[in-house]
N, C-alpha and C positions, 0 to 999 in steps of 0.2 A: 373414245378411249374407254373401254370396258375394264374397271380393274373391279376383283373380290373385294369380300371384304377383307381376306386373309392378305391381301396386294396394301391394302390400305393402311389396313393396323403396321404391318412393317414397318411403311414406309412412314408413321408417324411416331414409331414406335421408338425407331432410329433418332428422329429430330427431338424426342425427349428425354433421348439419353445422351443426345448431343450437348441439348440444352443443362440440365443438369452436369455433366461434365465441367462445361463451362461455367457454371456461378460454382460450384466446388473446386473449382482451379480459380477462379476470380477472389473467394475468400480468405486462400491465403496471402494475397498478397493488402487486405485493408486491415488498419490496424489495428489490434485488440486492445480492450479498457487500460490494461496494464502497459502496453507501449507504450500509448496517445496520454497517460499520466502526468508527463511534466513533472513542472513545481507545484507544489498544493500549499497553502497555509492552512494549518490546524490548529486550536487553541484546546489549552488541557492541563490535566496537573501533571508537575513532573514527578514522578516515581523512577523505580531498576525494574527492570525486566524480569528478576526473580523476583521479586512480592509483585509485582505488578501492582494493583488495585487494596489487594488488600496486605497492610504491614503489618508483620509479625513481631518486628522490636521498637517498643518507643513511640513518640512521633512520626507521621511521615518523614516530616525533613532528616530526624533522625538516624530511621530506617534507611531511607535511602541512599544518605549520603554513608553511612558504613558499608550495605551493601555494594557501592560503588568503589570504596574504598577494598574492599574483596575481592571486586575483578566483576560484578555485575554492568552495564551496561546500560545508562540511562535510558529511561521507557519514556513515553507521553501516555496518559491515559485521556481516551475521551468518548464518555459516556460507558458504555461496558465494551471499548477496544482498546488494546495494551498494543501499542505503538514502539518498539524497540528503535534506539535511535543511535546511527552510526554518525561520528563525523572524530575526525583528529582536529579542528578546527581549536586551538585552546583559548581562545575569545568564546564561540559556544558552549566548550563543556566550564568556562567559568560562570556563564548566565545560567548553564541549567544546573548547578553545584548551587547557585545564591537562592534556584528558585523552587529546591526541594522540596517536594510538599505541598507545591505553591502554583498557581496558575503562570503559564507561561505560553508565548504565539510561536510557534516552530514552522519553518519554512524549510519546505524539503521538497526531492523525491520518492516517492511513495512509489513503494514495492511490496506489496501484499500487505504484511504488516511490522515492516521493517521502513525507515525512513531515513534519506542521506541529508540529514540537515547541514543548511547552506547560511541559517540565520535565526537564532534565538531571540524574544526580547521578554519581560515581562510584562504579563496580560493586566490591564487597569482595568 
């Protein structure tokens, strides 16, 4: 069997667009950092999501808990990331009300940088 080289290169040329095909259809189905997330524990100080890190009135705890009191949204800060923290859970948002200002362990799901906490306590 006499094939060119022009016979050759097709015919691998095919199999590596085959191949390629397939792990680019294989990759959407594994799943990416933010899927495969879970629950994450995170320890942090609790701040609002509008000061974030740095408080413009007061104290932290201050701060925060007015901002919250204005429709702000308690935050986790940990190290330079502002953690916005979703939950109706009124047992949570009374741990993170106590621990304004204050080191606290959040247990959540982590989405970008938003978290659906499942479990507040205070960090010793």
């Amino acid at each position: 069997m006499n094939r060119s080289w022009r016979q050759v290169w097709q015919h691998r040329g095919r199999r590596v667009i085959l191949i390629a095909a397939a792990l680019c259809s294989a990759s959407f189905f594994l799943p990416s950092p933010a899927m495969a997330a879970g629950k994450q524990t995170l320890t942090g100080e609790v701040g609002d999501a509008m000061c974030g890190a740095k408080h413009m009135e007061g104290t932290p705890a201050e701060c925060t808990r007015t901002c919250v009191a204005h429709g702000s949204k308690y935050a986790l800060v940990v190290g330079d990331k502002v953690y916005v923290l979703n939950t109706a859970d009124k047992a949570v948002l009374a741990v993170l009300g106590q621990q304004a200002g204050q080191k606290a362990i959040v247990t959540g799901t982590v989405d970008g940088t938003n978290i659906e906490v499942s479990k507040a306590v205070a960090a010793k």
